[in-house]
N, C-alpha and C positions, 0 to 999 in steps of 0.2 A: 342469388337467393338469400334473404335474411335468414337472422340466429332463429327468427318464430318458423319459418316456411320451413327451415330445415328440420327443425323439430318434429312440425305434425310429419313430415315425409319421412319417420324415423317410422315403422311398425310398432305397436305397443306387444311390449312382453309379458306375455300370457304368465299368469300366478302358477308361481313350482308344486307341484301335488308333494303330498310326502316322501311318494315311491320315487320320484325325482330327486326330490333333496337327498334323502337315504340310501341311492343307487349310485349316486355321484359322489356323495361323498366316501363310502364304503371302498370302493374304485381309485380313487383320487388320493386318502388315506393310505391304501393299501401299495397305490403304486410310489408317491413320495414315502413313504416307509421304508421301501429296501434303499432307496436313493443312499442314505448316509452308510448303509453296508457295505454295498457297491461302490463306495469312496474310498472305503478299507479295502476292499479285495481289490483295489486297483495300485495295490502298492505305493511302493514312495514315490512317487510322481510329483514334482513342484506343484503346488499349488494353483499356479498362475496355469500351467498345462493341463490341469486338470480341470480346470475349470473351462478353459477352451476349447478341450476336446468336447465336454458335457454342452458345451453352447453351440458347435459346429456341427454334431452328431445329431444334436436336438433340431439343429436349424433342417439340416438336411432331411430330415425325415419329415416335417412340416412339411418344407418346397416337394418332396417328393409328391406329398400328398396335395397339396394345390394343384400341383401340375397334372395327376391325373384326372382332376377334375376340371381343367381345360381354365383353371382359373391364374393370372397373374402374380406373380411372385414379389414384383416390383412393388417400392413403397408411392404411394398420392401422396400429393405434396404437404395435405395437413396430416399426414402418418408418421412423420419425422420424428417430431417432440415425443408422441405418445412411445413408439419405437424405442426412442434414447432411454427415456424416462426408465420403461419397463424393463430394456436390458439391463440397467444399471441397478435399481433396487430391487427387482426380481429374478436379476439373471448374473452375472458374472460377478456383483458385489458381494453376496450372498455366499455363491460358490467358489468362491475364491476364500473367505471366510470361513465357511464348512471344513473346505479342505485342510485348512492350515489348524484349526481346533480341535477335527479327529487325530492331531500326528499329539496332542498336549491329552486328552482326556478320552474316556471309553464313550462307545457311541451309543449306549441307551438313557445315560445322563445327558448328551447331548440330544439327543431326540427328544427329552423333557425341559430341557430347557425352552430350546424352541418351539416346544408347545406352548407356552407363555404368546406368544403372537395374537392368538384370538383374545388376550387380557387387552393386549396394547390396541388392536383393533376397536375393542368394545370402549376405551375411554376416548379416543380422537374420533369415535363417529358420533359419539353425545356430545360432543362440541362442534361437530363438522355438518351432520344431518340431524334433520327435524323427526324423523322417521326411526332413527336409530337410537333413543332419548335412552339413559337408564332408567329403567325402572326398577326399585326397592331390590327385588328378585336378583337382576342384574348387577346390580352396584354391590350385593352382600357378594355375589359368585367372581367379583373382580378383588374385592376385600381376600377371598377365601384363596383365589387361583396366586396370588402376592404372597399370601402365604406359605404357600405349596413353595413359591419360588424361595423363601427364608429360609425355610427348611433343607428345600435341595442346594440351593448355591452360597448360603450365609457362612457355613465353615471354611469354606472357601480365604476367609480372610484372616482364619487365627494361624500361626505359625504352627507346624510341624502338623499340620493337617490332612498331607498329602492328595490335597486336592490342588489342581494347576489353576488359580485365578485368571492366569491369559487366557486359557483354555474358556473357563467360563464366560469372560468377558464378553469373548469373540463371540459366541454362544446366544447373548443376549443380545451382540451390536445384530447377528442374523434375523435374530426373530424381530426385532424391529423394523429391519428394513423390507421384511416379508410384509409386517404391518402395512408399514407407509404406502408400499405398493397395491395390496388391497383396495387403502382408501382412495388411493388415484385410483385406481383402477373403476369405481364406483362413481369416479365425479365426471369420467368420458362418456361423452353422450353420443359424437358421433362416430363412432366406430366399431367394425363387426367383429366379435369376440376371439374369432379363429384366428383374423389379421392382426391380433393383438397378439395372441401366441406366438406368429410365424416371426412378427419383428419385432420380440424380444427375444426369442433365442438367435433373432440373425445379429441382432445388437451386442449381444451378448459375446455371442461366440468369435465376434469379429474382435470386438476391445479387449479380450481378453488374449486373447493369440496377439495383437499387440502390444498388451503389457509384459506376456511371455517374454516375447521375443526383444521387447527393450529391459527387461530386469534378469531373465537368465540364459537369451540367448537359442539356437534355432539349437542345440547341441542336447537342450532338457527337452527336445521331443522324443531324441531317438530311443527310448524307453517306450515310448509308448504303442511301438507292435506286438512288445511283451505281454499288455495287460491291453487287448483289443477285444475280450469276451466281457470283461465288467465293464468295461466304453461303453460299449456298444447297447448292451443292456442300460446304461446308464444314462446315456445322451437322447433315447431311443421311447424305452419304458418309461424310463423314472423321471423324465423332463421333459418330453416334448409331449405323449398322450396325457399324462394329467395335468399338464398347463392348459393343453385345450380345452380339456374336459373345466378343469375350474375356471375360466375365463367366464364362458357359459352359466356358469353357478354364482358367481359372483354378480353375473347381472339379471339375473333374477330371482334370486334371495336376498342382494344386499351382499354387504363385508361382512358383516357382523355373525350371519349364521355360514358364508362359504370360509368363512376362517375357522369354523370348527374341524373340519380336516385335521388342524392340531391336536385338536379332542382325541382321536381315531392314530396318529400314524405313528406315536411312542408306542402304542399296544405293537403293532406289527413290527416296527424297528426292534421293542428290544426283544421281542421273540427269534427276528431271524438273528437277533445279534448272539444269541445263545447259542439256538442252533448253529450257526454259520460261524463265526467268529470264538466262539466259545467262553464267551463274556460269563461273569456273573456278577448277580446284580444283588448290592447291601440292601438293606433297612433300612438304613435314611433313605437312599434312593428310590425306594419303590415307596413310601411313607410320603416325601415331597413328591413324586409325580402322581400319585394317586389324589394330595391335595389340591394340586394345579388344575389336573383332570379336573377333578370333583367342581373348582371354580370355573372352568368353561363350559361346564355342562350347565351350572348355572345361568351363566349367561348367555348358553345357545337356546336351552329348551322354554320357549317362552308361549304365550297361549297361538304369539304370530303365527307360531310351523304348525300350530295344533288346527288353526283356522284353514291355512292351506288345506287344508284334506277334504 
């Protein structure tokens, strides 16, 4: 079959109502929101294991749910690349990353950092897609959301600031890679959104149990029946049901508005970080994430989602 046959025999995706876009992302926000809690309540766990667990727990609840729907678990032979791809920027580079940046900084700063992801999205798909251009609106809310990030992570670099720079770093290297995977994610045309889920957590959760196991060895798991309630919740809720869900959203809104979920999952992060954690949160800090905010609302609410409806 050619690139063209394969194409038309692809279904065309029906345009996202609001109550779609707004339902999903509400959802998808709320459930990566406790994710970086659920990082903390899972104690000191290496990073590399924690991550592994988060990708094995995620994979397995995906396959469980293929399986009962009598569908295959096994990858097609053009699902490889896509697979690797997504585990690794999406999946265990990310969380490997997270883990090791909550042990340096509190996690409602980190959750606004990462919010910055729908800034990095909105500039690589005006260079990447026709469809995704800034417009004025846009390009001021990317101006504004860079901002926000000045404000939240720029002291970061004067001495006796007591802000951890590694901490931040890691922070921004996340929300980047969350980006990058986005905009792959946008440019796969043949593949169904669910099996894109199922094999990046199984990508995932597989390289990271062996980077575990070749940087600290089979001895940093056995902690891990200790903290098997935040796992479980974590690899479960907070990765595997809203990876599926955003997979779905991303192909039919585009990166550009299924990356607002960044928009959305600082508000829930740092509420349960309060509640649960018992965080509290400065003035610069909620000063710079309210700026950030304010610039991806810019560049999600645009006349497109208005048209949808």
């Amino acid at each position: 079959m050619s690139s063209q046959q394969a194409a038309e025999a692809v279904p065309a995706v029906p345009a996202p109502t609001a109550a779609f876009v707004i339902s999903n992302l509400l959802i998808c926000s709320f459930l990566w929101g406790s994710a970086l809690v659920l990082v903390k309540l899972s104690g000191n766990l290496n990073p590399f294991v924690l991550a592994a667990m988060r990708g094995l727990i995620g994979a397995a609840t995906l396959a469980l749910w293929f399986i009962l729907q009598g569908k295959s678990i096994l990858p097609q032979r053009h699902e490889w690349r896509i697979w690797a791809v997504l585990g690794t920027l999406n999946g265990w580079l990310p969380n490997v990353l997270v883990a090791f940046a909550l042990t340096r900084i509190p996690t409602a700063p980190a959750a606004m950092i990462q919010a910055s992801s729908p800034l990095i999205v909105a500039l690589m798909s005006h260079w990447l897609f026709a469809d995704e251009r800034l417009t004025r609106q846009r390009l001021v809310g990317v101006l504004v959301g860079f901002l926000g990030m000045g404000i939240l992570i720029g002291p970061a670099a004067l001495p006796d600031s007591g802000i951890d720079a590694m901490g931040v770093l890691v922070m921004v290297a996340v929300a980047c890679s969350y980006a990058t995977a986005n905009i792959y994610v946008r440019s796969v045309r043949q593949a169904e959104p669910a099996r894109m889920a199922l094999g990046q957590q199984i990508c995932s959760g597989f390289a990271a149990t062996v980077l575990a196991l070749a940087f600290v060895g089979p001895s940093a798991f056995a902690a891990v029946p200790a903290h098997w309630e935040p796992l479980i919740a974590l690899g479960a809720l907070s990765t595997a049901l809203p990876i599926l869900l955003f997979m779905h959203l991303i192909r039919r809104t585009g990166p550009t508005r299924a990356s607002m979920v960044g928009y959305l999952g600082p508000f829930w992060t740092t509420v349960m970080a309060v509640l649960f954690l018992n965080e509290s949160i400065g003035l610069r800090e909620l000063t710079g994430g309210a700026v950030v905010l304010a610039g991806v609302a810019l560049v999600s609410f645009t006349g497109r989602l208005r048209r949808a409806r």
